[in-house]
C-alpha positions as CSV (number, residue, x, y, z in Angstrom):
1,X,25.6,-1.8,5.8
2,X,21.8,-1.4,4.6
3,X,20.2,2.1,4.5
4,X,17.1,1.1,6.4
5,X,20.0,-0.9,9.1
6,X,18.2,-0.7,12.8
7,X,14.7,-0.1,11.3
8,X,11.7,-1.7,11.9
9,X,8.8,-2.0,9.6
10,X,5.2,-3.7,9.6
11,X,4.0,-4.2,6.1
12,X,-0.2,-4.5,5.6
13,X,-1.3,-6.4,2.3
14,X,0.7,-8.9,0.7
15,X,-1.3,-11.9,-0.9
16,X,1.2,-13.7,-2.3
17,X,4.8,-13.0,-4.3
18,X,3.3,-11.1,-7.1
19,X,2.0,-8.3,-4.6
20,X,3.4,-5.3,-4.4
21,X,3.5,-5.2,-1.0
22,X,6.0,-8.0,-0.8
23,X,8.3,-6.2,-3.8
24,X,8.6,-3.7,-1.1
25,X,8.8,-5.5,1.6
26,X,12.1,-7.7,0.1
27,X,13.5,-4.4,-1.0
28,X,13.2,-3.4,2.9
29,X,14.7,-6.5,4.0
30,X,17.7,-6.7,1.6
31,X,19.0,-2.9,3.4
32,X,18.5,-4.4,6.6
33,X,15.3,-3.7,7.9
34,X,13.6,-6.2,10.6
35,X,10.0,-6.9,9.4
36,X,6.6,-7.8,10.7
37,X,3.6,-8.6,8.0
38,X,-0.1,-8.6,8.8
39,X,-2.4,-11.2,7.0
40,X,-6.3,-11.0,6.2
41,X,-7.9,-14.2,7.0
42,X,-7.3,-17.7,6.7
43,X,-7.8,-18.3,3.1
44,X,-4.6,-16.3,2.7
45,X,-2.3,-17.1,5.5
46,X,-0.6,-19.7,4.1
47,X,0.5,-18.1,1.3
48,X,1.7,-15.3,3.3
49,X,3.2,-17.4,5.6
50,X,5.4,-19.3,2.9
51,X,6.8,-15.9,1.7
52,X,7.2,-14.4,5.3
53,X,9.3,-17.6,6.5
54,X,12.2,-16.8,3.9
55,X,13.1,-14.1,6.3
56,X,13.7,-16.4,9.1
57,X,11.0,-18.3,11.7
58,X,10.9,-15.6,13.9
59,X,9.6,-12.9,12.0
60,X,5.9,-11.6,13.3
61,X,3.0,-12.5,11.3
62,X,-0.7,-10.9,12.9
63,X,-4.1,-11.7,11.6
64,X,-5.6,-8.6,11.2
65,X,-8.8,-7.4,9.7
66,X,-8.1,-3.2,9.2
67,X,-11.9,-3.0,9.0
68,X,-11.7,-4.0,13.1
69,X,-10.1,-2.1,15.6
70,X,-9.5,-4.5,18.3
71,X,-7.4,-6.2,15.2
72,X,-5.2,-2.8,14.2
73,X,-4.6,-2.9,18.1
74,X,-3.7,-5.8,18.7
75,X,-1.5,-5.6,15.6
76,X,0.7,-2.9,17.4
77,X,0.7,-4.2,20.9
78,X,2.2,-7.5,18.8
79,X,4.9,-4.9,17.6
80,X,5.2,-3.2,20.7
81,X,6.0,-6.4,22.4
82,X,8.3,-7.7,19.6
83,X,9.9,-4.7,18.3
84,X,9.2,-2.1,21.4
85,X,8.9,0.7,18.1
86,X,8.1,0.5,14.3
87,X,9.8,2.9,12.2
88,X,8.3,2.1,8.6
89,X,4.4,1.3,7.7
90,X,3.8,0.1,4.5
91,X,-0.5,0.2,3.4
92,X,-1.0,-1.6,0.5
93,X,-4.6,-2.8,1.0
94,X,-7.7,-2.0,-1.4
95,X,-10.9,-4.0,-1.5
96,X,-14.5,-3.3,-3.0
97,X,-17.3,-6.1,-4.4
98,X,-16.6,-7.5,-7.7
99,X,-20.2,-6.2,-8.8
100,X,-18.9,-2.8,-8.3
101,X,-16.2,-3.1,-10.2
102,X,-18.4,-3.7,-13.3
103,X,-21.1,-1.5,-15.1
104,X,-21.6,1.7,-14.3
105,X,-20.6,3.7,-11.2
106,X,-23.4,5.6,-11.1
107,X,-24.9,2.0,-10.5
108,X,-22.8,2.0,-7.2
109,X,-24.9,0.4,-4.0
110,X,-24.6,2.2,-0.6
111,X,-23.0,-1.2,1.0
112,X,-20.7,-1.5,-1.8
113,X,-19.2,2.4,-1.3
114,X,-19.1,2.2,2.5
115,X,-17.2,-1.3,2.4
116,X,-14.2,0.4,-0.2
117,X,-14.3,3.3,1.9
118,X,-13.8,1.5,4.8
119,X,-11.3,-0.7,4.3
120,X,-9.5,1.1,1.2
121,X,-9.1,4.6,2.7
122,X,-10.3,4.8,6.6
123,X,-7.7,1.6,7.5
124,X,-4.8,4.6,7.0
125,X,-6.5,7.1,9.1
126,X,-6.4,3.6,12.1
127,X,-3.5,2.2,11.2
128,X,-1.5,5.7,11.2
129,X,-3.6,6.6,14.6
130,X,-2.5,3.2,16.2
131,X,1.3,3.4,14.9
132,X,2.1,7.0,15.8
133,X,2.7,6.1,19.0
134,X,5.5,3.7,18.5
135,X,6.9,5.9,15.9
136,X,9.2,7.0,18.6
137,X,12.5,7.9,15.9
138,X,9.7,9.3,13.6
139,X,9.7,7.2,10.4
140,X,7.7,6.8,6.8
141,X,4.2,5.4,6.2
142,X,3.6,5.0,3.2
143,X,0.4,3.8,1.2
144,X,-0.2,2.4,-2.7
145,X,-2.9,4.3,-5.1
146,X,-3.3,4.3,-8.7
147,X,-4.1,6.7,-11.3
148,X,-8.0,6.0,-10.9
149,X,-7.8,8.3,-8.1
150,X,-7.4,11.5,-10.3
151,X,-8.7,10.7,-14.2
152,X,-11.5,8.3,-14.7
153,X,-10.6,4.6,-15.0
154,X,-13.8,2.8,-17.0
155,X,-14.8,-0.3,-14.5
156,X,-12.1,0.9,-11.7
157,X,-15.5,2.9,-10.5
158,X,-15.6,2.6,-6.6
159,X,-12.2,1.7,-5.9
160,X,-11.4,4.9,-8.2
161,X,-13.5,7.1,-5.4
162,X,-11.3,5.2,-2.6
163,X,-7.7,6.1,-3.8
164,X,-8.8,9.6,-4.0
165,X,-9.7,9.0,-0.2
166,X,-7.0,7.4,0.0
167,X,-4.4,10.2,-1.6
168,X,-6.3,13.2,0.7
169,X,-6.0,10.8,4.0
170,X,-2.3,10.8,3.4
171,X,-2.3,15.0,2.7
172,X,-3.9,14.9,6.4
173,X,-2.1,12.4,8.3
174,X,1.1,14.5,6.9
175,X,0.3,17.6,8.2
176,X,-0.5,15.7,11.5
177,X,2.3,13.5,12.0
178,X,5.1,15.7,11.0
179,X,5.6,17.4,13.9
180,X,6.6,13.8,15.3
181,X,8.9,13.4,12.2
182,X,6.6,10.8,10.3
183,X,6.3,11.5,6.6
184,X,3.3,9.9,5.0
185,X,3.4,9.8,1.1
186,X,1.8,7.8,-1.7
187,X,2.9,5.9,-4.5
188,X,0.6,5.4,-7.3
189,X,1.8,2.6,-9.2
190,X,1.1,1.8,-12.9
191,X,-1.4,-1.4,-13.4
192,X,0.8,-4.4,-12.0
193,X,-0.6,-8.6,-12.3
194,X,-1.4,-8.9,-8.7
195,X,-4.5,-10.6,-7.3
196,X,-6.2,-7.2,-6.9
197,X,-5.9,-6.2,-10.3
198,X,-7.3,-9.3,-11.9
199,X,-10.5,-8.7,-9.8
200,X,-11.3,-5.4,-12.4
201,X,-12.7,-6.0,-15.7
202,X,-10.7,-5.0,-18.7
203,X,-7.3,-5.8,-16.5
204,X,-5.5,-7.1,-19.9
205,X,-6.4,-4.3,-22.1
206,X,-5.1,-1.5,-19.3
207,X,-1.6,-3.4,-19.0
208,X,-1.4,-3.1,-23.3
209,X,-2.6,0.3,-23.0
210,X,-0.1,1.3,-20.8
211,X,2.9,-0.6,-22.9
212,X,1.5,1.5,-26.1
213,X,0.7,4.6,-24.4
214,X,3.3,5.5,-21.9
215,X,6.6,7.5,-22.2
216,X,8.8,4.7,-21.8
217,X,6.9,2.1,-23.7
218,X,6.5,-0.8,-21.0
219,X,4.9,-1.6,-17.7
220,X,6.5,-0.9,-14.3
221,X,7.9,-4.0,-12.3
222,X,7.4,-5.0,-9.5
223,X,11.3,-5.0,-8.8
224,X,11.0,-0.5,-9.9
225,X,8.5,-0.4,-7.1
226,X,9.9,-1.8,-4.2
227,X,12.8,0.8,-5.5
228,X,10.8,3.2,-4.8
229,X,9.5,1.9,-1.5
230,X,13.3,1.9,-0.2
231,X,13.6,5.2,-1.4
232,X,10.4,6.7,0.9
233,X,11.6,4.9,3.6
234,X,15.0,6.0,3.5
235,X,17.0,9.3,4.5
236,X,16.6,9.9,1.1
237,X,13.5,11.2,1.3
238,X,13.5,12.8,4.2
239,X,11.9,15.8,3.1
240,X,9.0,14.7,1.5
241,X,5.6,14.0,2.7
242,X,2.2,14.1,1.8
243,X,3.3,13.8,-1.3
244,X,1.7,10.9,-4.7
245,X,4.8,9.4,-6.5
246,X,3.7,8.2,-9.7
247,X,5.8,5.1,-10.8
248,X,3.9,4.2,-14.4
249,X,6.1,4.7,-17.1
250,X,5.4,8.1,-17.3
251,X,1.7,7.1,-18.2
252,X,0.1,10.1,-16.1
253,X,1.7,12.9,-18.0
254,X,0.1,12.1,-21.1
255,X,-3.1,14.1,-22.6
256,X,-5.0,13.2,-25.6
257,X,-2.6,10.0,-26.9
């Protein structure tokens, strides 16, 4: 038997098989849960849809845009229909403009700050709101940051402003949602090769930074990660909540190095 046996679980934000969203998601899978996946337009649903159909035919795959809410709601009346509850929410989406991701954040436009906001940080608060409800057993949500939410990341800029968001959102929604039993926690992963990542300038150096720099000497895979995931959505952790795991190597308990 799988630890996560009887579960159900809607993942938000895999791209393609080096996201970590979909580490997660086949760590999930392998203990037995029964998932749903979300994809974000038509330029990526086919790659989503490859990886998606090596679970079977029948597993649920929603268009949804978390910046609209007639999408997040329709994305859990999908799973109400399908799945009646959902016992395990995985938020791995981030997005700014490429131009903010470059110079100076000082040099930061309104538009450009509202859209990371918005999509990187507020999709939690809607995508919790809209779940809660069929979190009926209670359950785990859980929701990836990085590092550039607490030190200063050159070029991570925005995106750095948004996982800060991000990490207080899940504080919040914690203190909300645990009455119903839903634990909402973050993990903040050391720099990984996904699509994302390439988007920020200086991606290469930050990934041998880390290798020299870190505690243990190497990067984090993919495969340590969607550990982890298992582990917040399992028994295991079912007394923490509102809570950052760092999984980096050890990267973020280093000073002056």
């Amino acid at each position: 038997m799988g630890v996560l046996d009887g579960k159900y679980g809607l993942v938000f934000g895999v791209a393609n098989k080096r996201s970590i969203a979909w580490a997660i998601a086949q760590a999930w899978a392998k203990e037995g849960a029964k998932l749903a996946f979300t994809y974000q337009g038509e330029r990526l649903k086919e790659n989503v849809e490859e990886l998606v159909e090596t679970f079977g035919a029948d597993v649920p795959l929603i268009k949804c845009d978390v910046t609209a809410d007639e999408d997040v709601k329709n994305v859990f009346n999908e799973i109400k229909k399908r799945f009646g509850t959902v016992d395990l929410i995985l938020h791995s989406v981030a997005y700014a403009p490429r131009e903010a991701l470059e110079g100076r954040f000082v040099d930061t436009s309104r538009e450009a700050f509202k859209i990371a906001l918005d999509v990187s940080a507020y999709s939690l608060i809607a995508i919790a709101k809209a779940a809660s409800p069929l979190m009926v057993r209670g359950g785990s949500i859980i929701a990836m940051s990085y590092y550039g939410a607490e030190k200063v990341i050159p070029h991570y800029n925005v995106m750095g402003v948004a996982k800060a968001a991000l990490e207080a959102n899940a504080r919040y929604l914690a203190y909300d949602l645990g009455q119903q039993k839903i634990r909402v926690n973050c993990i903040s992963a050391g720099p990984v090769n996904t699509l994302a990542a390439r988007g920020i300038s200086g991606f290469t150096q930050m990934l041998k930074h880390y290798e020299e720099h870190s505690p243990l000497k190497r990067n984090v895979t993919p495969e340590e990660l969607g550990a982890t995931g298992l582990f917040l959505a399992s028994d295991g952790s079912a007394a923490i909540t509102g809570q950052v795991i760092y999984v980096d190597c050890g990267y973020q308990i280093m000073g002056m190095y």
